[in-house]
N, C-alpha and C positions, 0 to 999 in steps of 0.2 A: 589676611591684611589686604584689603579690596585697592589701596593707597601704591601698592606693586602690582599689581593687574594690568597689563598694559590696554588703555582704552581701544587703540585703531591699530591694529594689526595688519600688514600689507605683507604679499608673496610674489616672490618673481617664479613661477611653477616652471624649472627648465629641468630637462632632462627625459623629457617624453618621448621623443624619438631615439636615443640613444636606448634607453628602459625597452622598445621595441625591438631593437636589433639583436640587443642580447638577447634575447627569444628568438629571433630567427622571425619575429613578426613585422609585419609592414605599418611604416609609421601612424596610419594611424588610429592603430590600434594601441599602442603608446598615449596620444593623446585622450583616447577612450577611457582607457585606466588611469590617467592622468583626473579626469574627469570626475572617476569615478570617488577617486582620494578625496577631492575636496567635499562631493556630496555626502558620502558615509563615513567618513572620520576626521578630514577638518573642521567644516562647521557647526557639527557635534559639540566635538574635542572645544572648539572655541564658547560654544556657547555655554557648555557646561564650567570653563573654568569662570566665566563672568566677562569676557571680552563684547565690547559695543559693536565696534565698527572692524568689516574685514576689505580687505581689495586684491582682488586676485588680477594679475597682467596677463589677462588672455591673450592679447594679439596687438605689438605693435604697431606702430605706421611703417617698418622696415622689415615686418615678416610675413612680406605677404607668399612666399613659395611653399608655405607650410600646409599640407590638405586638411586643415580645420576648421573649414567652414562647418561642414555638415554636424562635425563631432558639437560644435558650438550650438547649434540648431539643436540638435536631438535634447542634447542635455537642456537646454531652454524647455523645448517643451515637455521632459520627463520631469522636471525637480518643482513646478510652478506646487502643484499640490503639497509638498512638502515643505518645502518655502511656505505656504502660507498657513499650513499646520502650526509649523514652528515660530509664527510670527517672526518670520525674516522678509524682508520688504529691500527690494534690488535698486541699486541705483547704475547706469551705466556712464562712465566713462569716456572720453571718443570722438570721432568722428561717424554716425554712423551715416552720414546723408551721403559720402564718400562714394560714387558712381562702380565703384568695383564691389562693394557689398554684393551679395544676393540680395535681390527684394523678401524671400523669404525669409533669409535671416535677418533682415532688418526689422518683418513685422513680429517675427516670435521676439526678438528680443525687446523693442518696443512694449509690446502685449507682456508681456514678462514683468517688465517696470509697474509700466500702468495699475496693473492685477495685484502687484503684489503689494505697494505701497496704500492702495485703495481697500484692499482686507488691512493692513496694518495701522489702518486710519480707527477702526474698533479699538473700544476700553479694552483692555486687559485687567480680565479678575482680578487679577494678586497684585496689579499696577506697574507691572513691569514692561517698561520700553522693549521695541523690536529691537532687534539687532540690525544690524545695515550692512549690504553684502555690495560690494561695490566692483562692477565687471570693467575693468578697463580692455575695449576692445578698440582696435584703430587708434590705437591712445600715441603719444609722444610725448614726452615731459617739454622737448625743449619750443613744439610746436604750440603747447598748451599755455607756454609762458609768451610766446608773440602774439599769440591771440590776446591775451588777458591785457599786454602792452598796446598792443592794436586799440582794443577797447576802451581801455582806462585813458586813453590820449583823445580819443573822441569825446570822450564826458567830458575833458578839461577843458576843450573847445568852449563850452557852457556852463564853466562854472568858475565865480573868483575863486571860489577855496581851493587851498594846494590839494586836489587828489592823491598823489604820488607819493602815497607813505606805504611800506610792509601789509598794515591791516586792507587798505583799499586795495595795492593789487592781488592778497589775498582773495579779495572776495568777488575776483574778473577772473578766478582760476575753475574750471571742470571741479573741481573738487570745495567750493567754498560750501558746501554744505556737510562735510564731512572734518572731524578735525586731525591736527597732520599727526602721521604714523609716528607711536610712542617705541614699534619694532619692524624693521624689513627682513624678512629673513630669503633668501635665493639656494636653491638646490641645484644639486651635480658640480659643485666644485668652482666654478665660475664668480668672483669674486670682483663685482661690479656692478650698478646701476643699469646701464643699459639703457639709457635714458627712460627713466623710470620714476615718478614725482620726484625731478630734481628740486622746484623750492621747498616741497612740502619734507623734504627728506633732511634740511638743512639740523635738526637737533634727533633724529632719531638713531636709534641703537641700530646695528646692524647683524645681522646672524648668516655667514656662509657655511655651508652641509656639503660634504661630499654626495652625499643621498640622493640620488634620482626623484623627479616630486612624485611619480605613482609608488614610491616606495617609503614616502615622506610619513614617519611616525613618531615625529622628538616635541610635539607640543607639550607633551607630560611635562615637558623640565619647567612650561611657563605656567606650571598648576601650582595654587594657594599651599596643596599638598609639600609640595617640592620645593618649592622654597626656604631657605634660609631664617 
């Protein structure tokens, strides 16, 4: 029943340095395997059960002590060919003009967007839409929403019509191309937002895991299979 499929899928991936120390390994190589999860068995997992839209919270505006820069870089430029195998086309999330970025992370993940969305511009044979993989990096919900406020007050400067409705500042948000998550689910036991698409979150389901996300395998339950 494709009418229970949730369209826009969003993940809070925590639990990757934690997932490391239990090994006795250095964080981040947690983030690696972290990495790894989403490329070989989430986006899979998701495309196979019928899901459109995913968004992974890479890297808040409040974590920046975390050593993932690099892990975020490698995997940009390991998965660009598979991504566009699989007609999955990236959208990032963010800040990324943010003067602490590396310049090199800023052009792989750039190049990333660009490439992937530019192959996903091709017909597909059988007429099926790409999937949309959405990286929030440098992201903040609550930043995203003064920006979109910021903006939408400036266009009212020039226009009689009342802007200020739900749909308009919807569409002043990082995310108005993407539509709001039908599920959020967060790993490692941690049972909160985090400032993480707070308007976009306002009717979505929520799902918290004890589960470390490099060890994240419960998408079975939101398969056609599985269901009710």
């Amino acid at each position: 029943n494709d009418a229970r499929i949730p369209q826009h899928v969003a993940f809070i991936c925590d639990g990757n340095s934690r997932w490391a120390r239990k090994r006795g390994l250095p964080a981040i190589m947690g983030h690696a395997a972290g990495a790894d999860r989403l490329v070989d068995v989430v986006l899979p997992t998701l495309q196979n059960i019928g899901v459109q839209y995913c968004t992974m919270y890479g890297l808040s505006t409040e974590n920046w002590k975390r050593p993932i820069f690099a892990v975020i870089e490698q995997t940009a430029e390991r998965v660009y060919h598979r991504l566009q195998k699989e007609r999955i086309k990236v959208e990032i999330l963010g800040d990324l003009e943010d003067p602490r970025i590396p310049a090199s992370l800023r052009t792989s993940l750039e190049k990333l967007e660009q490439r992937t969305q530019e192959s996903c511009c091709q017909q597909d044979p059988n007429g099926e839409p790409p999937q949309t993989l959405c990286l929030a990096i440098n992201y903040g919900g609550r930043r995203d929403i003064v920006n979109a406020a910021r903006k939408l007050a400036e266009q009212q400067q020039h226009s009689a019509e009342n802007l200020f409705t739900e749909e308009g500042f919807s569409q002043m948000l990082g995310t108005k191309h993407v539509p709001d998550p039908d599920l959020i689910i967060r790993t490692s036991g941690e049972c909160r937002l985090s400032n993480f698409l707070l308007w976009e979150a306002a009717y979505a389901e929520l799902y918290f895991t004890d589960t470390l996300w490099p060890d994240f395998d419960q998408l079975a339950a939101f398969s056609p299979t599985s269901m009710p």
